[in-house]
N, C-alpha and C positions, 0 to 999 in steps of 0.2 A: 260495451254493446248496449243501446238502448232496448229499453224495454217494447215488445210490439206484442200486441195482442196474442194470446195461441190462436183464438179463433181467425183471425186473418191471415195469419200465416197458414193456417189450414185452409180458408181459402184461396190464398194464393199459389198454391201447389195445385190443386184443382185447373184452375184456370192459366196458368201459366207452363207451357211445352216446354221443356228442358229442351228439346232437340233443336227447335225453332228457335229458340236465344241463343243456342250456343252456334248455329249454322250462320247466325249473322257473321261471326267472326271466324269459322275453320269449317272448311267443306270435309263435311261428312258422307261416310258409304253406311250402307245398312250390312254389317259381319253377325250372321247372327241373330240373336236375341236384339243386341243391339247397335249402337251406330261408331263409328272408327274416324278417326283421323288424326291429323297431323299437329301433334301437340300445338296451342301457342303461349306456351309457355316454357319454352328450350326449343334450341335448333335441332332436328331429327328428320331425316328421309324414309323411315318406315315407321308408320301409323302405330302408336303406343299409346294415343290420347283414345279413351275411348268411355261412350253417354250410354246410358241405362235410361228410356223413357221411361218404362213401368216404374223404374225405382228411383226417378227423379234426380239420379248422382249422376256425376264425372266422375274420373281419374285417371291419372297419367301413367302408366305403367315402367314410364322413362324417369321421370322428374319426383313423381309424388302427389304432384299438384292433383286436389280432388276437392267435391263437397257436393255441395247441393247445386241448384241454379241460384239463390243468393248467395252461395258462394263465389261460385263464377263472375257474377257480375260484378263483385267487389274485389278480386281479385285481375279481372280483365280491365276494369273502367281507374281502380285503386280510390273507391269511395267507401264509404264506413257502409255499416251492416243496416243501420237506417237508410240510408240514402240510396242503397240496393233494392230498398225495401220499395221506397219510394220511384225509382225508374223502374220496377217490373209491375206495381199495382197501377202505372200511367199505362203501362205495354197494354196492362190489361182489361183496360179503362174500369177499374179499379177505385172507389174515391176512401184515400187512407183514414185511419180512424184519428178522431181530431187529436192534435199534439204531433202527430207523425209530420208537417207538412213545412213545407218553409218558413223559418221565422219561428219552430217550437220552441219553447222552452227547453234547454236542455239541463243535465241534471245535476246539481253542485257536486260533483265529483273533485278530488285534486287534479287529475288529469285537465279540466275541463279550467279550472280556477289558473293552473298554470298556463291556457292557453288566451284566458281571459287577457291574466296577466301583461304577457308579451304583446296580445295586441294593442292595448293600453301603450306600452311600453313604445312601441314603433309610431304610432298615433304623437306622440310627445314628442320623439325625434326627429319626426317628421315635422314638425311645425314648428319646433327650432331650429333645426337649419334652411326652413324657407321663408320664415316669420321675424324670427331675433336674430338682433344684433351679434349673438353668439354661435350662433350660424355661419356668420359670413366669410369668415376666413376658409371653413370647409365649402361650403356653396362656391366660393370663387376656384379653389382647387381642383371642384369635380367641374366646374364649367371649362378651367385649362386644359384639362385632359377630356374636352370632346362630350361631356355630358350633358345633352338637354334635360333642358328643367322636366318634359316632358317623360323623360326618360327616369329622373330621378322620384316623380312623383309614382310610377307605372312598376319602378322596385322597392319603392317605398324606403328608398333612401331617407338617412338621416343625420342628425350628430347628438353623440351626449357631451354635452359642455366637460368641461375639468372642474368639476364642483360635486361635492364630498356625496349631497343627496339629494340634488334634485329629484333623478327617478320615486325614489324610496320614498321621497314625501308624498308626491304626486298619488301613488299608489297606497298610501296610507290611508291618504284622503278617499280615497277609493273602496277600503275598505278591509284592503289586504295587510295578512299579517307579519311583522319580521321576518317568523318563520318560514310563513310560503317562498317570502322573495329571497328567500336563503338558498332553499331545496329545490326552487322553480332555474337560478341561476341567474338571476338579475342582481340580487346582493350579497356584499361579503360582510364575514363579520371583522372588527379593525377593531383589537383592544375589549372596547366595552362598547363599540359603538355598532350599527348597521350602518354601511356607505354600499353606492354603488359598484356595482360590480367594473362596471367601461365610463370610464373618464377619459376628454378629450379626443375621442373618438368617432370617426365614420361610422355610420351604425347600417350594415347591412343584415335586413331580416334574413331570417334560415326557415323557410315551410315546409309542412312535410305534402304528401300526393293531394292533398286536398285543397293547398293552399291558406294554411291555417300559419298564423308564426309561431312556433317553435324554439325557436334562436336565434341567438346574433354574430355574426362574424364583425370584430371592433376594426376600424385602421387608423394607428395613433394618427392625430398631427400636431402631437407632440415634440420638439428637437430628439430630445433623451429618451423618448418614448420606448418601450420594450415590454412585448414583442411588436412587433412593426403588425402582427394580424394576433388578434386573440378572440377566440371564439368561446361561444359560452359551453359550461361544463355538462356531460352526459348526466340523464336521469330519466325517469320512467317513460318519460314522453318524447324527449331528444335522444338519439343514438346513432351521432355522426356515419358510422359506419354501413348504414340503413338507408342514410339518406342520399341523395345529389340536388346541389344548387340550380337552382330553375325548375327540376321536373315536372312541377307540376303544370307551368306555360309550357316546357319544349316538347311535353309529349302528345299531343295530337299533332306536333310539324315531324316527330321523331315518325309516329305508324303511321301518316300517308306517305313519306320518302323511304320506312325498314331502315332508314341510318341515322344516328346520333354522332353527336362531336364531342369528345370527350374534352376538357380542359383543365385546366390548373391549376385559376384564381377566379374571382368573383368581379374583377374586372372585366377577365377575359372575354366570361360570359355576358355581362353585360352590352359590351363595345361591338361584339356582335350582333347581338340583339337588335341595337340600334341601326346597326348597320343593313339590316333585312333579314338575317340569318338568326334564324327563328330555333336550330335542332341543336342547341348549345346546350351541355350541363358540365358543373363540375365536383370532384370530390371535395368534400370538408377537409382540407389541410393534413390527409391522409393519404396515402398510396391506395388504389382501386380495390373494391374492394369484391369478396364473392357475394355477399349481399348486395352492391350495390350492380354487381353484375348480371345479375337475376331481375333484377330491375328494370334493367334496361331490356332484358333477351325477351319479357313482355312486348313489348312493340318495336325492336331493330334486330334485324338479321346482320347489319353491319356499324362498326363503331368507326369512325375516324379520332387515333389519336392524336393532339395537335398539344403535344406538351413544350413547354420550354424547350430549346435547344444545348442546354449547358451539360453537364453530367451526371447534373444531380437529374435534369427531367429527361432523358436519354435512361438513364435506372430506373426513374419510376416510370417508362413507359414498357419498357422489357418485364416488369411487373406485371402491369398490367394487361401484354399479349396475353401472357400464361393464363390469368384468369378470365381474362375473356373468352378465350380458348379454350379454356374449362366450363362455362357456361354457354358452348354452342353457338359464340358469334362470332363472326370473321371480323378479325380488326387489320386495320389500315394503319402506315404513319402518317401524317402528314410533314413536306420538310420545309421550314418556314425559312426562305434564305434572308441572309444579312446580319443574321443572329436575331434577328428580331423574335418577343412573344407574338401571340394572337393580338392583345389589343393592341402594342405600338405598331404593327404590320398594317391595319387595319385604319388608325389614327394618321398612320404616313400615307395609304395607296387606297384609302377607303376598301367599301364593301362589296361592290364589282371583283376589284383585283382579288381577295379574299376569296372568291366563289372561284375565281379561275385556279386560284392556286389548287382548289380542293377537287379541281378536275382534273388537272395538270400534274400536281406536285406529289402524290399520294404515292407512298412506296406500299409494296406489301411484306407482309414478316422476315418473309427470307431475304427481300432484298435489304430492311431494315438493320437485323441482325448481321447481315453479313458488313452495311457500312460501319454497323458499330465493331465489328472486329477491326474495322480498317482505321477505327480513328486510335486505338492503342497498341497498330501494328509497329513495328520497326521495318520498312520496307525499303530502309536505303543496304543495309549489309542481306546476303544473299542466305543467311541460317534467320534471322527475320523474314524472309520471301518467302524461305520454306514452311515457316511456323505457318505464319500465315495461310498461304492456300494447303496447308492438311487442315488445320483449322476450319478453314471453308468450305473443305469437302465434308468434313465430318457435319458440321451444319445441315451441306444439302441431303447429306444420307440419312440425318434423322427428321429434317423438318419440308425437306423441298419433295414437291410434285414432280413427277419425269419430265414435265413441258419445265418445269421451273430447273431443274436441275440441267436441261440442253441447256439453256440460254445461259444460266449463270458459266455451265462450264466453257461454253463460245467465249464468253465475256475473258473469264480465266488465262484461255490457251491467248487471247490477241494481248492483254496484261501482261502474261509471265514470260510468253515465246513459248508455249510448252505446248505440246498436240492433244487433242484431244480424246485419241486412245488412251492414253499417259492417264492422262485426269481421269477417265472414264473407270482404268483398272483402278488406280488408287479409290475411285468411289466405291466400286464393288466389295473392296477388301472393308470397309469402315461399312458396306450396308448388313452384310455378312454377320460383323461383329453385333450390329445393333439386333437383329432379326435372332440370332443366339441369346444376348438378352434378354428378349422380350422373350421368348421360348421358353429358356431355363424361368424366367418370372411367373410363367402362365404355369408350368409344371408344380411349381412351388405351394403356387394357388391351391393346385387341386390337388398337390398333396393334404396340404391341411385342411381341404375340408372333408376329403374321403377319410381322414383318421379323426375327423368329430359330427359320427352318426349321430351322437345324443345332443347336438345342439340343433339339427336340425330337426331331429324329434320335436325335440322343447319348442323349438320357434313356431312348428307348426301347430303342436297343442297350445300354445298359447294364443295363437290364432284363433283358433278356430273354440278355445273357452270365449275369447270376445267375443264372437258370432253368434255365441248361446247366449250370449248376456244381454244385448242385443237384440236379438230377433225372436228371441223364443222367453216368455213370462214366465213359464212353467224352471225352464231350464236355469233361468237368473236367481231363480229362489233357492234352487236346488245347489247351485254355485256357490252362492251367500251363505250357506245353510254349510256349506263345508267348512268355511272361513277361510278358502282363497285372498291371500290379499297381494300374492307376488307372482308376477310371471317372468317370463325368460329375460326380456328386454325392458329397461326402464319408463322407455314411454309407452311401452306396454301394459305397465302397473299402472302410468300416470291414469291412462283411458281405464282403467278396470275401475279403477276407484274412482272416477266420473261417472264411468255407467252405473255402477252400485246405488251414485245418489240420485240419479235420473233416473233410474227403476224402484227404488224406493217413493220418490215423489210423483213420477207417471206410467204406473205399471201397465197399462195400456194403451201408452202413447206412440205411431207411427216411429220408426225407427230414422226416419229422415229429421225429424222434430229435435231429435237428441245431437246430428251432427249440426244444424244450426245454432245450437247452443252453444258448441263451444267455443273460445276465442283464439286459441293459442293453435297456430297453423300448423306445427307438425301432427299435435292430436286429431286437424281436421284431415288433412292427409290419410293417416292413420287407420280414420276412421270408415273414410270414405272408399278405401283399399278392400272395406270389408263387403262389402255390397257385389263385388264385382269375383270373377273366377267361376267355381263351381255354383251348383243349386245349394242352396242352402237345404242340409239334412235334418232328419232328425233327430234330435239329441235324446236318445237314452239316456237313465242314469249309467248302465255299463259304456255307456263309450263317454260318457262326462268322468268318469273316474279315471277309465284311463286316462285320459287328459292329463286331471290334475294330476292324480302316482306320477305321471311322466315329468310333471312340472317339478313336483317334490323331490323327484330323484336328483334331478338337476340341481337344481338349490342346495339338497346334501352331498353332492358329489364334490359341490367348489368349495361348502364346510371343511369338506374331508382334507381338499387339498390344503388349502390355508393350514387347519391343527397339523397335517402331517408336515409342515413345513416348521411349525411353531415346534412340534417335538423335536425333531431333529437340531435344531437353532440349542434348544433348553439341555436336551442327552447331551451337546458340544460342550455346553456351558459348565458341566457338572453338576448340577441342582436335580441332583438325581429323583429327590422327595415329586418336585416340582413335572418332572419329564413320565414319574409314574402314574400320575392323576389325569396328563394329558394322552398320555399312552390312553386310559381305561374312556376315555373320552372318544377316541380316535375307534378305538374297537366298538364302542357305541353304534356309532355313523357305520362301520361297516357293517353290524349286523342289521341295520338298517335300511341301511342302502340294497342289501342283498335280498333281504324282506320283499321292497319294488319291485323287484327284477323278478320276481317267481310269477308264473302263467296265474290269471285270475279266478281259476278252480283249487290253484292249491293252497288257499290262504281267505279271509271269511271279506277282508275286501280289496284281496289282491287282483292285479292288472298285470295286461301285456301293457308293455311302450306302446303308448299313442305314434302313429307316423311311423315305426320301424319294419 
């Protein structure tokens, strides 16, 4: 995060309406205190996104999603914490303090040096495959398969020769060390030497939301060449799993359509592109992921998948229903006929036919799923027919709508000759079964959490100690002063031990000031979680202790379990010596533990349970 003034940022909370920026993008009601609406950041039907004007936060009560309004914006638009900085101080005609503004210098960080890096890196490959003779054999291969020059300059196509260091020199000269171009993921080390990491290769840049490069996906055109696609290695700043190819161009065509096109290769996307089909991304040589799913449920309500047709992308597209479906978008298949990918469909019948097919050819899940039962059915012998349509019905009994369940069963009875009462019982008896499942599942649930009162104690004292640490100067000191340093949940410790050093260094700094600082998005979540609920009370020392007691108890109760486990394990073992030490250990913890548990009059700094 770049450095921004505090004093700006104090005035840019002044001057800037959380309501009014975030109303640009989600129609809000006024519930309350404050204002409600419809997450955009997860698909949801009842209002769980909800704005705090006075207190200048979000938060999603669905998802997570929270912060401030330059939270928002960098989370909505997916620009850095600067550059948030910069479109709410224009909103608010605002003139940034110098260094903030296009063209800053930014700060030699590794992050910053590895991004230097790669764009140097694409700059180079780029002007050898349009410039040198080395070039040429890649230049005339993307030209066979349909690629303008136009096209190649616009993705920053390129080629690294088959030569041991070109890059590595270039970049030497540059200024950069072995080392970076080790760790960055442009060079490997060979022996005793540094070479290039992609030799003989296509060189497709990898940006992340910003349109920065990041990586490269290689395409040998080498004979021998292997792997046919290699992409460069994960590290602080690349993490394939986070990203999608293109995002950063297809997402203003993805939020004015709500649909993206999911794809498979970095051809794919390209050939569409060029083709006019602008809402194209694909995964990095990975199956979909749930971060890359979230990514997308930002601005599409709907995915079309248009993976290969073979059986390896027929798998990874049944992947990635599930997790689209788990990040609250409805996805689509698309069915490319002729076996053909996206780009040769596209190379053979242009980008017209492409657009018709995506109006035309689109199945939906159930119908998807039910053809892939049908492609490893046996439906010439009649114990195949049967497997088959139970198969089918059990399908539509866990995953089809009643409209989708008539039609598929119509489909069924005119298929097998069978009636449609027939099929209708057989469904009822598989919806039966599933709705028992999910029964005894939910039962399950609530058995364990009505048999763990004291975690939900803990959870909420620890809550609500962050809220004192937090919101109230007096109470943080008081907190510190105990030597709290652990609470119920881990990222609960993480945020205690960030407020500690934010209340140490601005013990009377706005409580909004402290979620802007931090970087790591579930802490901002977290944090931002805190603001909203109840009024914030006041925190006594008696009700800060019970807190902690409540927290302590906790902590010595999972002590307790583990040594009573460890004794029992040692008494098995025979090491009698050994079993008596941890015996006299274990009675410790419980007369301690029992200590917590007594009313806070009968003991000089005894508590009741917080939350009980």
């Amino acid at each position: 995060m770049s450095k921004v003034p505090e004093w700006f940022l104090q005035e840019l909370r002044q001057k800037v309406d959380i309501v009014d920026v975030v109303s640009d993008y989600v129609q809000l009601r006024r519930s309350g205190r404050s204002y409600s609406g419809l997450c955009p950041f997860h698909n949801e039907r009842t209002p769980s996104f909800s704005v705090s004007q006075d207190r200048g936060m979000y938060h999603c009560f669905g998802c997570g999603a929270g912060g401030t309004v330059i939270n928002f914006v960098m989370d909505i638009e997916g620009v850095s914490f600067q550059e948030a900085v910069i479109v709410l101080a224009e909103r608010a005609g605002l003139t940034v303090p110098e260094g903030l503004g296009a063209g800053a210098t930014q700060p030699n960080t590794k992050q910053q040096r590895h991004r230097e890096a790669h764009d140097l890196a694409a700059q180079l490959y780029g002007y050898i495959l349009m410039n040198m003779s080395a070039g040429v054999q890649a230049l005339s291969y993307l030209e066979k398969r349909g690629i303008s020059r136009k096209t190649i300059v616009d993705f920053r196509l390129g080629f690294a020769p088959n030569s041991q260091d070109v890059l590595v020199s270039a970049l030497r000269r540059r200024g950069f060390q072995d080392e970076e171009l080790v760790s960055c993921g442009l060079a490997v080390e060979m022996g005793n030497r540094i070479v290039d990491r992609f030799r003989g290769r296509i060189m497709i840049p990898i940006c992340d939301k910003k349109g920065e490069v990041v990586a490269f996906g290689g395409r040998t055109m080498l004979p021998d060449g292997k792997p046919k696609y290699l992409n460069s290695p994960e590290n602080d700043v690349f993490h394939k799993s986070r990203l999608l190819y293109n995002f950063h161009v297809a997402r203003k065509f993805i939020r004015q359509q709500r649909t993206a096109i999911l794809l498979e290769g970095y051809m794919d996307v390209i050939s569409l592109t060029q083709a006019g089909i602008s809402s194209g991304v694909a995964s990095l040589g990975t199956s979909l992921t749930e971060e890359q799913a979230k990514l997308l449920k930002a601005d599409a309500d709907r995915v079309v998948i248009a993976y290969d047709g073979d059986a390896a992308g027929r798998k990874a597209a049944i992947r990635a229903i599930d997790i689209l479906q788990g990040a609250g978008i409805e996805p689509v298949v698309l069915s490319i006929p002729d076996g053909l990918d996206p780009d040769e469909y596209v190379r053979t019948y242009g980008g017209e036919a492409f657009t018709r097919l995506l109006s035309r050819q689109t199945m939906s899940v159930v119908q998807f799923l039910l053809d892939d039962l049908r492609q490893t059915a046996n439906l010439v012998s009649s114990v195949g027919r049967t497997d088959f349509v139970r198969s089918a019905l059990q399908l539509l009994a866990q995953r089809a709508t009643p409209v989708e369940q008539e039609y598929e069963l119509r489909n069924l009875s005119q298929e097998f000759n069978l009636s449609v009462e027939t099929l209708k019982e057989e469904l009822r008896v598989f919806t039966k079964q599933n709705k028992r499942h999910r029964e005894q599942s939910v039962e399950r649930t609530a058995q364990a959490i009505a048999a763990q009162p004291l975690e939900r104690a803990v959870s909420r004292a620890s809550t609500e100690l962050l809220k004192a640490v937090l919101f109230d100067e007096q109470a943080a000191a008081y907190v510190m002063e105990k030597g709290l340093t652990e609470l119920a949940e881990p990222l609960q410790t993480a945020l205690l031990a960030q407020l500690y050093a934010w209340r140490l260094a601005n013990p009377t700094s706005d409580p909004s000031t402290f979620v802007d600082e931090l970087e790591d998005e579930p802490l901002v979540q977290l944090a931002s979680s805190l603001f909203f609920g109840d009024d914030i009370p006041e925190f006594s020392q008696d009700l800060l202790d019970d807190y902690v007691r409540t927290v302590e108890r906790h902590h010595l109760e999972e002590d307790y379990r583990v040594l009573l486990r460890r004794w029992i394990e040692v008494e098995a073992s025979g090491d009698t010596e050994r079993a008596r030490e941890i015996k006299l250990q274990v009675e410790q913890l419980q007369d301690q533990i029992a200590t917590l548990k007594l009313p806070r009059e009968q003991n000089a700094g005894g508590v009741k349970e917080a939350g009980m």
